[in-house]
Rosetta silent file (secondary structure, phi, psi, omega in degrees, C-alpha in Angstrom):
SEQUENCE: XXXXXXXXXXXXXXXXXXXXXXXXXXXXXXXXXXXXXXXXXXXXXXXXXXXXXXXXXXXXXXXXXXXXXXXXXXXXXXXXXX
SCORE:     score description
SCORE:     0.000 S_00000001
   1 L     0.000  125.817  170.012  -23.702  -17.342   -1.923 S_00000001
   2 L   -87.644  150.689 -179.484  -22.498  -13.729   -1.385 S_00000001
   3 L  -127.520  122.744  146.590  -24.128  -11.811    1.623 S_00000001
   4 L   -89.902  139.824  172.432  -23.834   -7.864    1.422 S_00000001
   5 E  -118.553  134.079  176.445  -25.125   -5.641    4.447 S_00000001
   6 E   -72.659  109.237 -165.808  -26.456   -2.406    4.208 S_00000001
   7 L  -140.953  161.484  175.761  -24.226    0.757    6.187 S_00000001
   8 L  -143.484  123.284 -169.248  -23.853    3.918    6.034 S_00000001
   9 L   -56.897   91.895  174.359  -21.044    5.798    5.383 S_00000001
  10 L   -80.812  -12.514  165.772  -19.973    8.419    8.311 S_00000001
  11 E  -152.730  161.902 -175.082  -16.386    9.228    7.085 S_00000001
  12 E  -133.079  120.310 -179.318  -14.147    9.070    4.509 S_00000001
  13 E  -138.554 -164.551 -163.220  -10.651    9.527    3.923 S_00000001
  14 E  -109.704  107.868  162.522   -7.655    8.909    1.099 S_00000001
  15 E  -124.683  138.231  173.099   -5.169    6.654    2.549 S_00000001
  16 L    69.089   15.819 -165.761   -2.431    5.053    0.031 S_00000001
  17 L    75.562    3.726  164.634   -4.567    6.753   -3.420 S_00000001
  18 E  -103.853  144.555 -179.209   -8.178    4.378   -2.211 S_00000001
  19 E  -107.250  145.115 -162.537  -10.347    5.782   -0.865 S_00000001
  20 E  -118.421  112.856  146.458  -11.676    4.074    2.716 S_00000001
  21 E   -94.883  157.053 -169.143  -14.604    4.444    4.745 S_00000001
  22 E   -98.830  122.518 -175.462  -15.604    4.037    8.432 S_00000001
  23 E  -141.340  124.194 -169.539  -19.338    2.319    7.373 S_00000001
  24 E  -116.862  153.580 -165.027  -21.579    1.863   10.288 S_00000001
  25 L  -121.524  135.528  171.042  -24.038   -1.397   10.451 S_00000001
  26 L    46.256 -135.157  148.450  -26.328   -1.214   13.630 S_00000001
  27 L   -82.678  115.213  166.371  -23.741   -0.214   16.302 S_00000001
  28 L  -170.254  165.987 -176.215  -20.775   -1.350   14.654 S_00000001
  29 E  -165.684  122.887  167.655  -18.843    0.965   12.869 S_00000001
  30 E  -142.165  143.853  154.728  -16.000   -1.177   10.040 S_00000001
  31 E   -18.639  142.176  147.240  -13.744   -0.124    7.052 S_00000001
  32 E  -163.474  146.414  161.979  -14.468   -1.047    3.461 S_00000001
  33 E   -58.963  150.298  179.167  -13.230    0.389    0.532 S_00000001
  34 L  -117.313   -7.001  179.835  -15.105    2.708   -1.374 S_00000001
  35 H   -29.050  -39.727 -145.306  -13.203    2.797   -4.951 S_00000001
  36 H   -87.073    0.017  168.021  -16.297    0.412   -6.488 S_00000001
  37 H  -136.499   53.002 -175.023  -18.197    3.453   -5.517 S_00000001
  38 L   -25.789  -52.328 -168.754  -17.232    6.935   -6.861 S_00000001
  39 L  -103.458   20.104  166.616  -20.396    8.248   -5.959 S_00000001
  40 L   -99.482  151.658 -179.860  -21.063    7.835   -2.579 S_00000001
  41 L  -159.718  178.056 -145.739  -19.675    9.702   -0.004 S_00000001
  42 L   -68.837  154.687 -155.742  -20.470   10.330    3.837 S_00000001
  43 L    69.212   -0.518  175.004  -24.612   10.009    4.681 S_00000001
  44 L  -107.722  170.815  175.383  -25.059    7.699    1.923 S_00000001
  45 E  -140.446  135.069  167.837  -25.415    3.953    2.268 S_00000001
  46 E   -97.740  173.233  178.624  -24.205    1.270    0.749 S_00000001
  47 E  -114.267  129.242  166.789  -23.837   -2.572    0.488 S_00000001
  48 E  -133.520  132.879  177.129  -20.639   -3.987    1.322 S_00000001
  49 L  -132.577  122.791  161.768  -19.353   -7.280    1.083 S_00000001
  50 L    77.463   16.984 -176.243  -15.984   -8.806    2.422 S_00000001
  51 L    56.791   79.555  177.897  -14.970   -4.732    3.044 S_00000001
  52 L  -163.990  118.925  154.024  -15.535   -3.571   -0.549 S_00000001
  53 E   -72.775  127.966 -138.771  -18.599   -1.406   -1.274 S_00000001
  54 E  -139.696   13.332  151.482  -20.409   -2.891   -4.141 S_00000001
  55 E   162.181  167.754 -167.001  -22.924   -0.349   -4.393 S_00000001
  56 E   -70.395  157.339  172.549  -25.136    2.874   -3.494 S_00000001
  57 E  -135.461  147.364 -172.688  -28.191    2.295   -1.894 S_00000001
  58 L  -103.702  166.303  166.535  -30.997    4.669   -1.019 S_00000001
  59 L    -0.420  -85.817  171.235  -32.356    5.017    2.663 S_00000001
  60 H   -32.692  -80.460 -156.745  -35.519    2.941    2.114 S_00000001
  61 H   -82.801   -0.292  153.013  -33.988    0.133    0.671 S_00000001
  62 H  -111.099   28.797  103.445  -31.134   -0.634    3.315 S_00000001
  63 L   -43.446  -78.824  166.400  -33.693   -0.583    5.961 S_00000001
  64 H   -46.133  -24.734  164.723  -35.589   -3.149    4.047 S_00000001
  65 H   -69.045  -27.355 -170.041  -32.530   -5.391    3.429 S_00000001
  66 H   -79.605  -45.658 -170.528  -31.470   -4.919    7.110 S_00000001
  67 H   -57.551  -57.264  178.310  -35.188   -6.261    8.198 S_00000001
  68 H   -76.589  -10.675  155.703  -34.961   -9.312    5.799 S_00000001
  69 H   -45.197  -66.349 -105.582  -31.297   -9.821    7.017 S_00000001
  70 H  -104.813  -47.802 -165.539  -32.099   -9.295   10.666 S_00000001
  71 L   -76.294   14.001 -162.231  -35.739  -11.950    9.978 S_00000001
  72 L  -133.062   -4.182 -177.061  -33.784  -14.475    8.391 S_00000001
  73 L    85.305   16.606  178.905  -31.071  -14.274   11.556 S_00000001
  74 L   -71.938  -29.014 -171.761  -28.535  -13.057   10.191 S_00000001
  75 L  -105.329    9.312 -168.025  -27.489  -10.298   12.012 S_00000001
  76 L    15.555   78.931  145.473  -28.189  -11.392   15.642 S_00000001
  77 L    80.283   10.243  160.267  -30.072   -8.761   17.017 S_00000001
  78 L   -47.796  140.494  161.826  -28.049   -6.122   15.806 S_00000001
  79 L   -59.496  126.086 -153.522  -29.753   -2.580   15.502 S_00000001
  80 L   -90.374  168.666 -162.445  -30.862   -1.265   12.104 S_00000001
  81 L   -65.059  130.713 -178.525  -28.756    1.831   10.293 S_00000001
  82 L   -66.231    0.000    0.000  -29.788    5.078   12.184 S_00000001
């Protein structure tokens, strides 16, 4: 089973021609590539799995993923995306 988590991208930069983001989950703040997602860029949020962004997400709907993460125990007691 793949598990993606729902972040939100505060920076971005070019390193090596890919482009990389700092994507923050609760408090946590980790890398993932952003190639798989041309059209996000910092304030948007995404799902990333295994530090690859695998798609855009709106507000709304990584709050609700983080809630049915966070009920099912996944994230242990991490804090949901500001």
């Amino acid at each position: 089973m793949c598990l993606a988590i729902p972040g939100k991208i505060v920076a971005e930069e070019l390193r090596n021609g890919l482009r990389i983001g700092r994507v923050q989950f609760g408090g946590t703040v980790r890398e993932a590539s952003l190639d798989y997602v041309p059209e996000a860029g910092v304030d948007d949020y995404v799902m990333v799995h295994v530090g690859f962004a695998i798609s855009k997400v709106d507000a709304e709907e990584a709050e609700r993923t983080y809630d049915l993460l966070e009920q099912m125990g996944a994230l242990e007691g991490k804090e949901p995306p500001a």
